[in-house]
TIMAR-285042 format. One record per residue (C-alpha): residue in three letters; x, y, z. Coordinates in steps of 0.001 Angstrom, whole numbers, padded with zeros to 6 digits, always signed. Layout:
ALAXYZ
...
% end
This chain:
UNK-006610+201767+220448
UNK-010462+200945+219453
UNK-013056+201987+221947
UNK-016572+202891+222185
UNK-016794+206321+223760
UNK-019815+208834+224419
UNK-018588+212829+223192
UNK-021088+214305+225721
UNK-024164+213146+227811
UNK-027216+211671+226149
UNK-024689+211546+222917
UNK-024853+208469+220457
UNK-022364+206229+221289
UNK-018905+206086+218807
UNK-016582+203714+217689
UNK-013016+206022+218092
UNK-009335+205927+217837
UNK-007537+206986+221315
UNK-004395+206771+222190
UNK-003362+204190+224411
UNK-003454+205300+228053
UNK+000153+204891+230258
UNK-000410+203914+233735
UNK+001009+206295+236366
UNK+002026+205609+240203
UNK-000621+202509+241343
UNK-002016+201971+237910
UNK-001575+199071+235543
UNK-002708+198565+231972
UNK-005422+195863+230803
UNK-005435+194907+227743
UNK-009196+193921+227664
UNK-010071+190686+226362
UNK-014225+191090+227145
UNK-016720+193570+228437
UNK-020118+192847+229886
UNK-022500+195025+228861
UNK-025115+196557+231823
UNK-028304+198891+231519
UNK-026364+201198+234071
UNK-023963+201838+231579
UNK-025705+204009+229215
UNK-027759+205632+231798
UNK-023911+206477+233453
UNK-023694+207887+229576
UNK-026736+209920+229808
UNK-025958+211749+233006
UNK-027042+209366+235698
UNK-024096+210696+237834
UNK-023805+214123+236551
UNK-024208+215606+239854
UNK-022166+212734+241850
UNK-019183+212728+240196
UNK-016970+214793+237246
UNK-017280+213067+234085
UNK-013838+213454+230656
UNK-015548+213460+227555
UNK-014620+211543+225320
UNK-016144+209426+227700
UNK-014868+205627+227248
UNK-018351+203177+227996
UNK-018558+200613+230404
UNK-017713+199213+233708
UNK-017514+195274+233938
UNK-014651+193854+232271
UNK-011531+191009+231914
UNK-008330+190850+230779
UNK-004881+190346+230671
UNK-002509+192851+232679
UNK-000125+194444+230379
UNK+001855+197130+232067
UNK+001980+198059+235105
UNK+003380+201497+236613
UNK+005435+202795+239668
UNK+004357+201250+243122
UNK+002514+198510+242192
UNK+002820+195173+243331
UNK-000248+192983+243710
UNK-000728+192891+240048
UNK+002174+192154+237230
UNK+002222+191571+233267
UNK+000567+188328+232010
UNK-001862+188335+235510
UNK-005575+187217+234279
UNK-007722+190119+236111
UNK-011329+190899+236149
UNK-014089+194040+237940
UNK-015312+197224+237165
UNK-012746+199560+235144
UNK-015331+202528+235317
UNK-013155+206092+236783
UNK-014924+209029+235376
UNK-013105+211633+236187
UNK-010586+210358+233841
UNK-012599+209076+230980
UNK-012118+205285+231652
UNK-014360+202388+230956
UNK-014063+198434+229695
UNK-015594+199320+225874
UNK-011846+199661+224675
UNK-009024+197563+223636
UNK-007246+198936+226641
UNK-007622+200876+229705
UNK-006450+201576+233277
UNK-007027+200273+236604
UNK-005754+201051+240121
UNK-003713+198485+242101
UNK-006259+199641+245181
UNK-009762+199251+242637
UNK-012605+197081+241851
UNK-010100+194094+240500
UNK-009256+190809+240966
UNK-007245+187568+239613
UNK-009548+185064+237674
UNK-008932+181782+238438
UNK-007603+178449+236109
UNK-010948+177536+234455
UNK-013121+180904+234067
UNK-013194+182021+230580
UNK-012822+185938+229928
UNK-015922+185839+228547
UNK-017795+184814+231786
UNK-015852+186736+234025
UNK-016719+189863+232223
UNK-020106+189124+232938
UNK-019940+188731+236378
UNK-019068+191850+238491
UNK-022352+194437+238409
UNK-025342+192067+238547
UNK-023843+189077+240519
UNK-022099+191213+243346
UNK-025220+192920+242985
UNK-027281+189684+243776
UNK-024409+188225+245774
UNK-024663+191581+248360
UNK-028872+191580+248277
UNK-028623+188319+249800
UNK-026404+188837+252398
UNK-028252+192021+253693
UNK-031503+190325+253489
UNK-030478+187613+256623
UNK-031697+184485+254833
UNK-032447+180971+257170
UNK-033542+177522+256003
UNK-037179+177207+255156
UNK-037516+181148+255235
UNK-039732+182585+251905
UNK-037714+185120+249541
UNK-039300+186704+246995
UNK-037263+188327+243843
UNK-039467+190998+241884
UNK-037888+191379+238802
UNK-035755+187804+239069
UNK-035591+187204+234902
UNK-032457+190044+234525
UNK-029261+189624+235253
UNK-029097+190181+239235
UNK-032644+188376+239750
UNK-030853+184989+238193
UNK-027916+185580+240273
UNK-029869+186421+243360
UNK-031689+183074+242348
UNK-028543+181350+243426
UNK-027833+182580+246252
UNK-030875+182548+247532
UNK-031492+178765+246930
UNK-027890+178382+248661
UNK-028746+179684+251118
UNK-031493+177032+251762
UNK-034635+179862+251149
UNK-037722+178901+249403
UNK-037317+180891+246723
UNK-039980+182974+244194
UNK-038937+184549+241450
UNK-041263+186708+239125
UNK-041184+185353+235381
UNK-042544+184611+232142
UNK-043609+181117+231041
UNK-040841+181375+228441
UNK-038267+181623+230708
UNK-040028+179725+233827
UNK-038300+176350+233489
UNK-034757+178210+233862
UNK-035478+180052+236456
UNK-036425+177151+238496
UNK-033558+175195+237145
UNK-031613+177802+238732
UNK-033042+177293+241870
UNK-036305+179155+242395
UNK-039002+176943+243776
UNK-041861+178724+242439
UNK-042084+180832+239333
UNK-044531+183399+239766
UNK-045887+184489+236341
UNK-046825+188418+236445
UNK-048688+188599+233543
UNK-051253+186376+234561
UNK-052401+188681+237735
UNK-050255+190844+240084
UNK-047698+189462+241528
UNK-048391+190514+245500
UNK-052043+189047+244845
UNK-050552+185656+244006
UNK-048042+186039+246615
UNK-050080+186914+249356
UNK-052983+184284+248219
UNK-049870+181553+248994
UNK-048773+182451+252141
UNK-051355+184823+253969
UNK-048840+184752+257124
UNK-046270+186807+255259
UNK-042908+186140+253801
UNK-039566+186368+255134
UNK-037589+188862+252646
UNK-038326+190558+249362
UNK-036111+191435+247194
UNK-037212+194104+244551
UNK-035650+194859+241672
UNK-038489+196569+239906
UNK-039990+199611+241574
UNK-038056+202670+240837
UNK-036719+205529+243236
UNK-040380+207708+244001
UNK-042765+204412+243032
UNK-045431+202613+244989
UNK-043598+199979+246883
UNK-046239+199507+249447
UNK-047632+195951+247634
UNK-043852+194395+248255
UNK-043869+196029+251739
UNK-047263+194401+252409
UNK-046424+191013+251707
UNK-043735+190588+254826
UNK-044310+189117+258037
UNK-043196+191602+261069
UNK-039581+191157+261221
UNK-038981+190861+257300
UNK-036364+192474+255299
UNK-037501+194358+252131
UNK-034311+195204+249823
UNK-034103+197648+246991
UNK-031405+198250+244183
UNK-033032+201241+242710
UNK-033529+203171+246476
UNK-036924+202957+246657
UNK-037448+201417+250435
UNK-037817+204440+253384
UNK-036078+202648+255761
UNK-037165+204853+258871
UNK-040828+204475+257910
UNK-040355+200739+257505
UNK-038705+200443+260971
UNK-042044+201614+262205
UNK-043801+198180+260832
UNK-040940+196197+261796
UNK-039449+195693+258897
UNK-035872+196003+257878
UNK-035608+198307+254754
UNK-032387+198129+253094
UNK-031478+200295+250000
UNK-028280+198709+248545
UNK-025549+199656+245367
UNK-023235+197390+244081
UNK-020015+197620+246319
UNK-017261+195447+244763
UNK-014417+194034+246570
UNK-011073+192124+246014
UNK-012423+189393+248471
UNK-016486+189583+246912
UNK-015111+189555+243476
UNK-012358+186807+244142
UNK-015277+184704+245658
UNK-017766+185136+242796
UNK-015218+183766+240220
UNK-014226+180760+242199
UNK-017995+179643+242426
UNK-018396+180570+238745
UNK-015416+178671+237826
UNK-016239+175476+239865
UNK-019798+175960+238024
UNK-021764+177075+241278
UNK-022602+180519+239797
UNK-024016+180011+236467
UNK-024545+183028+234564
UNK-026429+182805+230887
UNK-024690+184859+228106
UNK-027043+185668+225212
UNK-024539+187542+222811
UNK-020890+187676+222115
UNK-020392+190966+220067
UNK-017610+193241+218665
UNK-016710+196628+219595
UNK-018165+197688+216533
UNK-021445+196483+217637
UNK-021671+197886+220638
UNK-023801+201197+219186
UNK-026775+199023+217678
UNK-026941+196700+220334
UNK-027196+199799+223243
UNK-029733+201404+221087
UNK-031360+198086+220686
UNK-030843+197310+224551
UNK-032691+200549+225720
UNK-036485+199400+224323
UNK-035991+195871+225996
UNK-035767+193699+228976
UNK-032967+191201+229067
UNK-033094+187270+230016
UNK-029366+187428+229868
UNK-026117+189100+228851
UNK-023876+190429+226240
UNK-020498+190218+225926
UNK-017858+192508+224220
UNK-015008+190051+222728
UNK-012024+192014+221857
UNK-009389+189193+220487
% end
């Protein structure tokens, strides 16, 4: 089989030949039909999780994927051949990711069944950044009329988040360009804050001097100054981070609810995701549809620039 593996950590990623993979006792076989590509999965290549985890080099890429089951092995039953399944096919240890023709799953993983309607394609896109967004909102205790900012709202999880947030019946801000300011609010945001024009806890805090109800930051890294989100929350607030940077015992202190939060798939998060993107209640904007062939050029391409949206491996 074709797949895009890494030989080591930091390595330039390769277009191989591997042999197919057999599943064992709980595993089944996908025969991938798309990959969504994620920032987290060449920093996974370049060590991220070094010290977490064991890595098998040759390393197959990726995490978010779709496809079609094609064998399945000794004690499992939710899944069978021909079953239309989608998640994160990402197990280290043994070398396994979604940049391949085929690969391996566990009955008890990050997978689900994609429902009449959802294209491959879309579902491959969905399971980092929208359980991502899907989870942020949850933790961050949305109500009707409350104010929800989203630092960082023009990526993948931030337009997501967008969603949920609006569903939710928040007034929503999102951080963004001009360029990309009428999308955002067609997504639901009710106010586009543009970050290039001054910073954006000035602009915030000029609107609504009283505070705001939740933040959700997608921007500061682990280690980085996130005092300007913290100071834009009322007493009570929630202040979420994906990238850990919130001190959640020092936050307590002001009253506010610091929450530092990874994406944490499951069966019932992922099943739910797909039915609202297949009724057209999650909308999720695709830039590129690529080949595994592309997938070393467009990583190196991906790594000096922000995305609006995301690319899809097609493997038909």
């Amino acid at each position: 089989m074709k797949a895009v593996v890494v030989p080591g950590f930091a390595a330039r990623p390769e277009l191989v030949d591997l042999p197919t993979p057999e599943p064992g006792p709980g595993e089944f076989l996908v025969r991938m039909q798309a990959a969504g590509m994620n920032p987290f999965d060449w920093k996974v290549a370049d060590g991220a999780l070094r010290d977490v985890t064991p890595h098998t080099f040759p390393l197959v890429m990726g995490s978010d994927g779709a496809g079609v089951v094609e064998k399945t092995g000794p004690g499992v039953t939710r899944f069978q051949p021909g079953d239309r399944v989608y998640g994160q096919f990402m197990r280290l240890p043994q070398g396994f990711g979604s940049y391949a023709e085929f690969t391996l799953a566990e009955q008890d993983g990050k997978v689900a069944r994609i429902p009449e309607g959802l294209s491959f394609a879309l579902a491959a896109a969905l399971p980092t950044a929208s359980v991502t967004a899907y989870q942020a909102v949850a933790a961050a205790r949305l109500f009707q009329t409350g104010v929800f900012l989203i630092n960082g709202a023009s990526g993948g999880v931030g337009q997501s988040a967008i969603q949920f947030a609006a569903r939710a019946g928040a007034r929503v801000l999102a951080t963004g360009t001009p360029d990309i300011a009428g999308y955002l609010r067609d997504l639901g945001a009710h106010t586009v804050v543009d970050f290039t024009r001054a910073p954006t806890h000035e602009q915030v805090a000029a609107a609504y001097p009283g505070g705001i109800d939740a933040v959700l930051d997608l921007i500061t890294p682990a280690g980085g100054d996130i005092g300007p989100m913290v100071g834009l929350l009322r007493p009570g607030g929630t202040l979420i981070s994906t990238n850990y940077a919130t001190d959640p015992d020092a936050l307590a202190a002001s009253l506010i609810l610091g929450v530092n939060i990874s994406n944490d798939p499951t069966t019932e998060t992922l099943t739910a995701l797909a039915e609202f993107a297949a009724k057209g209640d999650l909308r999720v904007r695709i830039d590129a549809e690529i080949s595994l062939a592309d997938v070393p050029a467009t990583v190196a391409k991906a790594r000096t620039g922000h995305a609006t949206g995301k690319t899809v491996i097609v493997l038909r």
